[in-house]
N, C-alpha and C positions, 0 to 999 in steps of 0.2 A: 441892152445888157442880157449877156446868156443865164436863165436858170440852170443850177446844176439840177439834174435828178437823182434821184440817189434810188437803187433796185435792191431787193429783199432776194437772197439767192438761196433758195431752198436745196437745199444740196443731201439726196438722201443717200443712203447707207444699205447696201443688201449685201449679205454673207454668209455664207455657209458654216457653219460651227461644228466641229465636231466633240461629241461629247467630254473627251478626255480635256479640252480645252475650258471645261466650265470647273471655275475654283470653290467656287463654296455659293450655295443657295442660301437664302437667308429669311426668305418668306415665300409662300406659294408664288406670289408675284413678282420674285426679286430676285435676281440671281446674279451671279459676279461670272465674268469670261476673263482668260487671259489674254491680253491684249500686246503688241508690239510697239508699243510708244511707251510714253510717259506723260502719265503711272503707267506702270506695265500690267493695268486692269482697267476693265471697267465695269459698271456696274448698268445690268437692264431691268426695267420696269415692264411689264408684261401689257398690252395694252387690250380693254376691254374686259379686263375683270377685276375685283376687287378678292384679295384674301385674308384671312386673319390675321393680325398683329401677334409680335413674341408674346405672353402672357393672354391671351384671349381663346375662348375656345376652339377646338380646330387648328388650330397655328402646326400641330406636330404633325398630322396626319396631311396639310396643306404642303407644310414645306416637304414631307416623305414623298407624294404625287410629283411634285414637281420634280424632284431631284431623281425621280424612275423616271419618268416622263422624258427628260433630257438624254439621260443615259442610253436609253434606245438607239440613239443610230443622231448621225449628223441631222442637224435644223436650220433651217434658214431664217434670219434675223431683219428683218427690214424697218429701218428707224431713220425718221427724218425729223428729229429734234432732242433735244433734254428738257429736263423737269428740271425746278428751283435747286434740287437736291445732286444736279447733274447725274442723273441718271438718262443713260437714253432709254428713251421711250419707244417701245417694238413691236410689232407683229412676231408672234414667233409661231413657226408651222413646221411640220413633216410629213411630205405625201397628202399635203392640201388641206391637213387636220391644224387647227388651230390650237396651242396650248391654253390659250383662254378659251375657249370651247372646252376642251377636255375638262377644264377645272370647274367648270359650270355643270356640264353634265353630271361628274362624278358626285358635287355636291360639296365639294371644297370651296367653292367662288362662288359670288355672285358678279352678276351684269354690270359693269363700271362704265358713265358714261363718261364725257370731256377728258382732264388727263388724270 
């Protein structure tokens, strides 16, 4: 008798974004893209930093960084899964710069490990 096997097919995601395409930020780490399907949105998790929540210190001047930070010029987005909350979960850079980097150095974020 044959076993079936059954494969985990990791299927990541890299794309360029440009800034007019990003809909509303919603926290230093979180931010919504216009997307081509349905929903015709989705939403990214920033990976490797942690930012303030709506109502916690920081939370204005977090989600303001971010939302300059995008605005800049196209970024590249590389996600190879979602969270509970189906957010994908992303690398996001421009010119090799990390936007979790940026948020950590500025003093917006801290160091986020797992997801």
């Amino acid at each position: 008798m044959m076993a079936l096997a059954r494969f985990l097919v990791l299927a990541c995601l890299i794309v360029q974004i440009p800034p007019e395409q990003v809909l509303r930020v919603i926290d230093g780490d979180t931010f919504i893209v216009m997307d081509f399907d349905v929903p015709p949105e989705t939403r990214i998790r920033v990976l490797g930093v942690d930012t303030p929540e709506r109502g916690q210190p920081g939370y204005a001047e977090a989600a303001a960084f971010t939302r300059e930070w995008l605005a800049r010029g196209p970024f590249t987005v590389t996600t190879c899964e979602r969270d509970s909350l189906l957010r994908r979960l992303g690398k996001i850079e421009r010119n090799g710069v990390g936007l979790h980097t940026a948020l950590i150095e500025s003093g917006h974020g801290v160091v986020r490990t797992g997801r």
